[in-house]
C-alpha positions in Angstrom: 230.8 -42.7 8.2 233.3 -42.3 10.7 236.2 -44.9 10.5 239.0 -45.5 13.0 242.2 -46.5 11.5 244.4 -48.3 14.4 248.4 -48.0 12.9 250.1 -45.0 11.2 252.1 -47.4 9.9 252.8 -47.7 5.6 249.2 -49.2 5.5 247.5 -47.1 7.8 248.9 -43.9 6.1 247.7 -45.6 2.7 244.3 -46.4 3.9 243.9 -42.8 5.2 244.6 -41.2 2.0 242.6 -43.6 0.2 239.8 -43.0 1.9 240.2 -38.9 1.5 240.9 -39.8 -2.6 237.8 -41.5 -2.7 235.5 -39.4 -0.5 232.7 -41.8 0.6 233.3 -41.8 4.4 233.0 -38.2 6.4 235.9 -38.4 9.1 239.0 -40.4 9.6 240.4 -40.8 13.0 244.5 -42.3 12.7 245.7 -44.0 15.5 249.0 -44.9 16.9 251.7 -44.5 19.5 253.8 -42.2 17.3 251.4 -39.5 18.0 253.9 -37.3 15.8 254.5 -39.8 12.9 250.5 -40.1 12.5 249.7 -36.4 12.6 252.2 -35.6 10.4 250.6 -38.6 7.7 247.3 -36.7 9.2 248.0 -33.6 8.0 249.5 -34.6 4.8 246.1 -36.3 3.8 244.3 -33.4 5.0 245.5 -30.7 2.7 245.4 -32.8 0.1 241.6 -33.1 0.6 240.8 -29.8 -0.9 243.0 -30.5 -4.3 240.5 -34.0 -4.5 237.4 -31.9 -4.0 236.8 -33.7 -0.9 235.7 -32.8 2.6 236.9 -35.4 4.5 238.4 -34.5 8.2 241.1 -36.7 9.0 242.9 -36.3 12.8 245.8 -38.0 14.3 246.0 -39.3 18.1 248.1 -42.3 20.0 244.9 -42.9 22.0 243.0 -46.0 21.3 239.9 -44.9 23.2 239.5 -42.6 19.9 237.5 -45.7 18.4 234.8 -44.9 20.4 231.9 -43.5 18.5 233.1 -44.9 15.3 231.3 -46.9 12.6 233.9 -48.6 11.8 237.3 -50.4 13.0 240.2 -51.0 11.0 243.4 -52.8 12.3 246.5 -51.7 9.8 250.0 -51.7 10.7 252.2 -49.7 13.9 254.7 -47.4 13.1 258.0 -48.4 13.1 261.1 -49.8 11.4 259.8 -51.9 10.1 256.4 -51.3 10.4 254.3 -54.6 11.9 250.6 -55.3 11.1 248.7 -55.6 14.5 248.5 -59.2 15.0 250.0 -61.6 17.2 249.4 -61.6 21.3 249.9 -57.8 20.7 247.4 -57.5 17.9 244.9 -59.6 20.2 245.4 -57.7 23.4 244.6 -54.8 21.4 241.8 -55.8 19.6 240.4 -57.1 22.5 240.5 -53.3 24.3 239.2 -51.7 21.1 236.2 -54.0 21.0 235.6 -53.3 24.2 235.4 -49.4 24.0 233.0 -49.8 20.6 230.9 -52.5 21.1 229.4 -52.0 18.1 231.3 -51.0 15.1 232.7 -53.9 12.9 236.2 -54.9 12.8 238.0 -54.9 9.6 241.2 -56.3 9.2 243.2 -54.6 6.8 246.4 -56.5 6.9 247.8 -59.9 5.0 249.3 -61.2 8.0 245.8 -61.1 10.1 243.7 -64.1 9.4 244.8 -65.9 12.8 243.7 -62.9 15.1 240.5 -63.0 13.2 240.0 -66.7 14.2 241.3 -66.3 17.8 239.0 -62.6 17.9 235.9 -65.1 17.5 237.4 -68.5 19.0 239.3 -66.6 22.3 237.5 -62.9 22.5 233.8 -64.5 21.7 233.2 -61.8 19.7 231.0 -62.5 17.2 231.8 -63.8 14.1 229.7 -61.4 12.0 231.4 -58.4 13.3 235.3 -59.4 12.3 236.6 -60.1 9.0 239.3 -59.4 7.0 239.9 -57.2 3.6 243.2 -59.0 2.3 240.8 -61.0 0.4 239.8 -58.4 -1.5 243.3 -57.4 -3.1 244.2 -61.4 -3.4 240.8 -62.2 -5.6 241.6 -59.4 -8.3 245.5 -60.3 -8.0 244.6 -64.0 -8.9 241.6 -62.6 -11.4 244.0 -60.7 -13.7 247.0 -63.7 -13.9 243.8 -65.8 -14.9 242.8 -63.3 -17.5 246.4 -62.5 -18.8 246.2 -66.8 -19.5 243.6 -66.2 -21.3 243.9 -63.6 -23.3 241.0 -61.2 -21.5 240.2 -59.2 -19.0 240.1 -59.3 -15.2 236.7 -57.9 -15.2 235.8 -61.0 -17.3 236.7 -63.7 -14.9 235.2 -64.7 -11.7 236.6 -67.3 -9.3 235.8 -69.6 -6.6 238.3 -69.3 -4.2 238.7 -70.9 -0.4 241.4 -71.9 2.2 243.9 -69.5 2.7 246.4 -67.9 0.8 249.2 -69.1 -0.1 250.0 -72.6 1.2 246.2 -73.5 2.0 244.5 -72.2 -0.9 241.8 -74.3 -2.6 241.0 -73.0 -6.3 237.5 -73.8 -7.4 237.9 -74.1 -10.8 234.7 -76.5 -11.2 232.9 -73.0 -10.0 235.2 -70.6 -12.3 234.1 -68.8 -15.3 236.0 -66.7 -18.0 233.5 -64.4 -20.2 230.6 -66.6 -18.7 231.9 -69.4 -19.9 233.9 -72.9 -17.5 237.1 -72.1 -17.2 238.1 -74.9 -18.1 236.3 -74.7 -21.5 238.6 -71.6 -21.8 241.9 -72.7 -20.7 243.9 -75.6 -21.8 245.1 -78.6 -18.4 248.4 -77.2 -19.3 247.1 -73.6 -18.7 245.1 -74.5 -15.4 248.1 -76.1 -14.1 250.2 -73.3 -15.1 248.3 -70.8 -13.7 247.2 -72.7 -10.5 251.0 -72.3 -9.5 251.5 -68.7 -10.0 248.0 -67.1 -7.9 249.7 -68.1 -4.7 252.7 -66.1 -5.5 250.1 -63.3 -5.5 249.9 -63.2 -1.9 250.6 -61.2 0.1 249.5 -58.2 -1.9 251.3 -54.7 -0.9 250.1 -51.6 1.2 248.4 -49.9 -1.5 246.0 -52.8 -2.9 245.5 -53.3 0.8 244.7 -50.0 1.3 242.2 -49.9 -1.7 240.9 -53.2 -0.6 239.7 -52.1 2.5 238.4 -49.1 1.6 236.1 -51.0 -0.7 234.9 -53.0 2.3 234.5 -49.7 3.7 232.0 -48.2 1.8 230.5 -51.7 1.6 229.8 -51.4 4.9 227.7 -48.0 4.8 226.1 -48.7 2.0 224.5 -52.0 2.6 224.6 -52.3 -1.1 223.8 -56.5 -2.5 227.0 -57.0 -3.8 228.9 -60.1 -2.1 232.8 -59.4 -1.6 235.8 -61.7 -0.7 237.0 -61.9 2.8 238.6 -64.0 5.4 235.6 -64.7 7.8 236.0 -67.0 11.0 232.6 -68.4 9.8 230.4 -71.2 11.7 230.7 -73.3 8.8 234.0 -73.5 8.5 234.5 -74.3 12.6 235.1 -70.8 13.1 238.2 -71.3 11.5 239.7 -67.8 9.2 239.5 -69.1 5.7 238.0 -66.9 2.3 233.9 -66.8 2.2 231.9 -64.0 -0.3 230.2 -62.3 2.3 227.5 -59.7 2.1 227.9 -57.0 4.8 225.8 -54.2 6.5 227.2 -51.4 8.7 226.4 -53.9 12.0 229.1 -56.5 9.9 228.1 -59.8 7.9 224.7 -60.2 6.8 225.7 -63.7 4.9 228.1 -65.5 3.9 228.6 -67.6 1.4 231.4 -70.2 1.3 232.8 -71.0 -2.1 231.1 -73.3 -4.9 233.6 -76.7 -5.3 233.2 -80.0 -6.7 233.8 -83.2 -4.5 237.7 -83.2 -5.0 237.9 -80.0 -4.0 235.8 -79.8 -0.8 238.1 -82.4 0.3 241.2 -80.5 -0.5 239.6 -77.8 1.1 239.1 -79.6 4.3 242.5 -81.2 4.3 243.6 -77.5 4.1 241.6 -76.3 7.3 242.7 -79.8 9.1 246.3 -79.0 8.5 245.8 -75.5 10.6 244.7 -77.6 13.8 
């Protein structure tokens, strides 16, 4: 797999070395203006492949026409002080260039700041919905598993949640749909508990470079594999009016295969839409 990181910024130079560290993907291509800055990170990551037992080829260039021939896209963060996340008219522009030089290769989003270029990449670019999403999700979901599982005496592993909106403000936890060592949640935790831990998983967001960085590299190798497992992502998804919001999604190296929006009772599809209405 050949994945072309756009921003040799904190996240970008994470990304890269998590991707050498874990091996899966073949060659790394890091991309930004600072053509110095990213071969510098470049070559860091590349002698440190040999001490991981890795043979991963990472290079460094400022040109964005390096994402052609790439199975992959991933928009991080510029260099810079401070560093930015690609999003914005900037982000958009840019995105729009990149998808235009690789019409194929999905678009991951790596950043936490990013789930309004994926809505205006479907809504504004036409691209397809199936080929952009966005990784945060991925960090955020084991964030808010573990402050469940620290509630209730467990582990993260043990917990799975239903989770939609967007994090923080328009997050919509589906707690009818949650489970704690396969059991209701809210068999497990007390109304005092739910409560309690309702208002600390938005404070989970947004979740720093390195769980970031792992996140999308999970999506990653996701993506080459093919493999059955459904992930969390922000997804600009017909179903949702092609607005960005968090959906399980299967994916293939094309992009989405399926998605599945999440399981909520009554009450909470309607705070869930309230949520999505307030964005208009």
């Amino acid at each position: 797999m050949i994945v072309a990181i756009v921003g040799a910024g904190p996240l970008g130079a994470a990304l890269a070395s998590t991707l050498a560290s874990r091996g899966r993907v073949r060659h790394v291509r890091l991309i930004d203006d600072a053509e110095a800055v990213a071969a510098g990170k470049a070559l860091d990551v590349r002698q440190a492949t040999p001490v991981l037992g890795h043979d991963v080829a990472i290079e460094a260039t400022a040109d964005p026409a390096a994402v052609d021939g790439a199975d992959a896209i991933v928009l991080a963060d510029a260099h810079g002080a401070p560093a930015t996340e690609w999003a914005g008219e900037l982000g958009l522009a840019l995105l729009g260039r990149l998808a235009a030089v690789n019409g194929r290769a999905p678009i991951v989003c790596a950043g936490a700041q990013q789930a309004s270029l994926i809505e205006r990449a479907v809504t504004e670019l036409r691209l397809p919905w199936t080929r952009v999403l966005g990784a945060a999700a991925i960090a955020f979901d084991a964030a808010a598993r573990a402050l469940v599982a620290e509630e209730a005496g467990t582990s993260a592993s043990a917990v799975a949640l239903s989770l939609g909106g967007l994090p923080p403000k328009q997050l919509v936890i589906g707690w009818s749909a949650s489970s704690i060592d396969g059991a209701p949640a809210d068999t497990r935790l007390t109304p005092h508990a739910l409560s309690s831990v309702s208002r600390r998983i938005p404070s989970a967001w947004p979740p720093g470079p390195f769980a970031l960085a792992i996140a999308a590299g999970i999506l990653l190798e996701q993506l080459d594999e093919a493999g059955p497992r459904f992930l969390p992502a922000i997804v600009a998804a017909p179903g949702q009016g092609h607005r960005a919001a968090l959906a399980a999604v299967r994916v293939v190296p094309s992009g989405i295969l399926a998605a599945a929006e999440p399981a909520l009772s009554p009450f909470e599809r309607i705070a869930l839409d309230n949520a999505i209405a307030a964005r208009r």
